[in-house]
N, C-alpha and C positions, 0 to 999 in steps of 0.2 A: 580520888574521885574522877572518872572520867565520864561518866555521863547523866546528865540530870534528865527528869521524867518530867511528867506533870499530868495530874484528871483533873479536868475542865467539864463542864457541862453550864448549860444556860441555866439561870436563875426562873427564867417561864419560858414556856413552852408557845406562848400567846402573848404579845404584847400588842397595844392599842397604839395607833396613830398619838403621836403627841408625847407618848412616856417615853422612861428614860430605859435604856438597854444596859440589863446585869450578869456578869457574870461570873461563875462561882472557881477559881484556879488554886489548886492543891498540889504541892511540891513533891518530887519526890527521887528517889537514886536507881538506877538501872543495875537489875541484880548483882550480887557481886560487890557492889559498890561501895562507899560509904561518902558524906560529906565532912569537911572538914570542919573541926570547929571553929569559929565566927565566921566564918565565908559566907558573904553574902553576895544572890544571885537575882538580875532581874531576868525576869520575862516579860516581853513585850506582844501584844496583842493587835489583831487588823481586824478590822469587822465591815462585812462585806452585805451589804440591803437589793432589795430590788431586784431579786432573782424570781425565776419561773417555774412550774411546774415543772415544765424537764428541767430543769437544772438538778432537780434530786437526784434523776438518775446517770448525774456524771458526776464523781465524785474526783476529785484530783490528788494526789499523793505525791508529797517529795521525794526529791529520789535520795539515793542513799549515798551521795556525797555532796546532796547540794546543800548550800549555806539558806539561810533563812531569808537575805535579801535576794537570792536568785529565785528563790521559790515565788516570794510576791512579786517580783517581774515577771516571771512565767506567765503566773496569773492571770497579771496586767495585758498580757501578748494575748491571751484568750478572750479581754472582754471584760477580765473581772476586776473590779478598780476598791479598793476599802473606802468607805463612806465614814469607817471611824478607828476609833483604837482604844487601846485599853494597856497599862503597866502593872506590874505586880511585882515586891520585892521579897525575898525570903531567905531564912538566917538556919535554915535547918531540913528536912524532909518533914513533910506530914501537916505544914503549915496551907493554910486555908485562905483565904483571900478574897473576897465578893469584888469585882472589880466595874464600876461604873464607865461606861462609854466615853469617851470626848471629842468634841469634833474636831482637833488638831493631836496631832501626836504630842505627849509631855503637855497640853493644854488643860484650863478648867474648866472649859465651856462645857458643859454637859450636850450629846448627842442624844436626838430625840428621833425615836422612830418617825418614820415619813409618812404623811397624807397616804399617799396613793399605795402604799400595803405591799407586800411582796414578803418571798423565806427571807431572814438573813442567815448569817454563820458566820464563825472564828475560826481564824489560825492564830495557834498562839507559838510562840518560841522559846528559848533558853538560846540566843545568838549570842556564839563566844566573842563576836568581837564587840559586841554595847557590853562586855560587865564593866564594873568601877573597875579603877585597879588592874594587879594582877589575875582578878578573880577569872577571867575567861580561859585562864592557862590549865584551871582544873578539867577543864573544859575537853575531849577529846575531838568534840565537833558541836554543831548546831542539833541541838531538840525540836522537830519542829509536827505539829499537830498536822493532818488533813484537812482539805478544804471539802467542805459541806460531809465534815462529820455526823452522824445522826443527832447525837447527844451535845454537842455544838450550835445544832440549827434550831431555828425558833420561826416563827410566823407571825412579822407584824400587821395587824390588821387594817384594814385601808378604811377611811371613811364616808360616808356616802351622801352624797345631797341630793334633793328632792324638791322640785316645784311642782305646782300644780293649780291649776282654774277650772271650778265648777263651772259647766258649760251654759247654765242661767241662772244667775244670781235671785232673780223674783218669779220662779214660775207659780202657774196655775195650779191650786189642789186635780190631781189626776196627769200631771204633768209627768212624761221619763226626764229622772236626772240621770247625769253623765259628767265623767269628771277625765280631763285630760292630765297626764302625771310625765313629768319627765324627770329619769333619775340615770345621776351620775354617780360613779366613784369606787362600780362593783369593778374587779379585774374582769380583763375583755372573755377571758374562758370562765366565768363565775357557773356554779352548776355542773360542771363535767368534771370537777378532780373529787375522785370518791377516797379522798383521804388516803393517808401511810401510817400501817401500823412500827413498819421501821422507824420514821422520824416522828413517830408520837403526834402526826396533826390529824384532824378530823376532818371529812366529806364534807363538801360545800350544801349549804342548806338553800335547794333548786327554789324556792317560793319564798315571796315577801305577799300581805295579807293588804288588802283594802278591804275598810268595814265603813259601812255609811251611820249615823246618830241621829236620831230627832230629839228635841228639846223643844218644850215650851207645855201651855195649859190645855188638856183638850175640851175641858169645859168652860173656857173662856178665852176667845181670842186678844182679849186685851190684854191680859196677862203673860202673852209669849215672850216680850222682847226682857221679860224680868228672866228668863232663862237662856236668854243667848251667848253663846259659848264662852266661855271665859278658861283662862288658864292652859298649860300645855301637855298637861296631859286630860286621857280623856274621862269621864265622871264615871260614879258608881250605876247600875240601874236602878231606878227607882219610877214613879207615874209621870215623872218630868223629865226622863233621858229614858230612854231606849233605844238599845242596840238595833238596827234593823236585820241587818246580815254583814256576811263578813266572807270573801273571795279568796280565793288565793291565786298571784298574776309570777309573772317569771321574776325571781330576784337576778334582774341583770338591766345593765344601762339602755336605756334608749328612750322613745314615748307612747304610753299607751293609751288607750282610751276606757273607761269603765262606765258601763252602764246603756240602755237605751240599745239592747243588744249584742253588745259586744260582748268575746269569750273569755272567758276565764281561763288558767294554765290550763285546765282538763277538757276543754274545747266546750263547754258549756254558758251558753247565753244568759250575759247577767242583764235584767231590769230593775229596776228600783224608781217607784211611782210613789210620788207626795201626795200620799193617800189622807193625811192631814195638816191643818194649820199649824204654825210651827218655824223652827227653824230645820235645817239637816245639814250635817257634816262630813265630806268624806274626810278617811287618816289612812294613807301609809303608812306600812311600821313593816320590819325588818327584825328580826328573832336576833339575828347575829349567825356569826359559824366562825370558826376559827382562821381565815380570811379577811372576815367584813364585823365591823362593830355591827353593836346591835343601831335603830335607828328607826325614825317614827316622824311623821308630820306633825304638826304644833294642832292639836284640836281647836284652839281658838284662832288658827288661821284665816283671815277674812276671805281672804280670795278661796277658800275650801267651803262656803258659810251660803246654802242658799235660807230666805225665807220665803 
């Protein structure tokens, strides 16, 4: 045997701030070849987060005499540093292996995707000089994958916070409400990458949705405060909730303002007038895109809550 192979691909294609990073490595012999019987060979994994839209389109390849620690220096010399790793050991070709992340090499800590979102991607190895043993002598050199392979690369998605204050917590029936929103945690280009059908990820989804709720009795004002919001997500319609409308503003970080004139993503002036007694709620909420988790304001939010 003198050269061992290997197909790898990510176990998702999308993974969420917080999970864990999988991935799926399958042994194998470069034509010709054969393995020997009980030899057994590891391979060793680098997992690399935090990358950019262009980084897709530079792809890095080792060259064909280099060893697999030269290659991750290389890397390292451009920028690109591993955030994790991953091991795999196999006693035969053909063998299959799901290999969970850790955040030290040879560690158990499990490695969890990052907050703040970005592609990742694996190189994986067959380096002759980590096998047990003699085992590296079958070896005629280093197996080594490409850095930000298609079928390697995944998209962990970032997640997003969201504050906000209705701009008068007690107005007047006939009163503009207006709600000021500040939201963090989209990437700074959120909206402009229209997807790669090469590395399988999807177009950023340009709008997040603000919808305003009344709640309460309209044939009794005593009876409102038995329907003030509760719970975090927002109710079904019924003669005690009603949707008012519902806008759609840029999904991207910064602060806006809604309502009492102000435009919407499509340059159209939104008002919303407390036309009756009651309570009203603005919600933020977020669809998601493979990117950004999905993501939503608490409807029982006080500070979101005029009556």
């Amino acid at each position: 045997m003198s050269g061992a192979t290997k197909g790898t691909a990510v176990a998702a294609k999308v993974v969420d701030a917080g999970q864990p990073v999988v991935d799926t490595v399958t042994s194998g012999v470069d034509d010709g070849d054969s393995w020997a019987s009980g030899l057994e060979l590891r391979a060793s994994g680098w997992y690399f987060d935090g990358l950019g839209v262009g980084d897709l389109s530079e792809p890095v390849m080792p060259g064909a005499d280099e060893t697999a620690k030269e290659f991750i220096a290389r890397l390292g010399t451009m920028g690109f540093r591993p955030s994790a790793y991953g091991e795999a050991s196999f006693t035969a070709p053909g063998q299959r292996v799901d290999v969970r992340a850790t955040a030290e090499p040879g560690g158990d800590a499990a490695y969890e995707a990052p907050r703040g979102g970005g592609f990742g991607t694996w190189v994986w190895a067959f380096d002759a000089s980590a096998q047990p043993g003699k085992a590296g002598e079958y070896l005629s050199g280093d197996s080594i994958s490409g850095f930000l392979e298609a079928e390697e690369t995944n998209s962990n998605r970032s997640k997003v916070q969201v504050e906000s204050t209705i701009t008068e917590h007690s107005p007047a029936i006939g009163a503009q409400l207006s709600d000021t929103i500040t939201v963090d945690g989209f990437p700074e280009d959120h909206g402009e990458f229209a997807g790669s059908e090469v590395f399988g990820i999807g177009a950023d989804e340009k709008h997040a949705q603000v919808s305003v709720w009344w709640a309460g009795d309209k044939d009794d004002p005593g009876s409102d405060e038995e329907y003030k919001p509760a719970g975090a997500a927002v109710p079904q319609e019924d003669e005690h909730h009603k949707l008012l409308g519902t806008w759609d503003v840029p999904a991207k970080n910064g602060t806006i303002r809604v309502g009492a004139g102000s435009l919407d993503a499509h340059g159209k002036p939104i008002n919303i007038i407390a036309e009756d007694h009651g309570w009203y709620v603005f919600v933020w909420s977020f669809a998601g895109d493979d990117r950004v988790m999905p993501a939503a304001s608490a409807y029982d939010d006080q500070w979101e809550q005029a009556r």
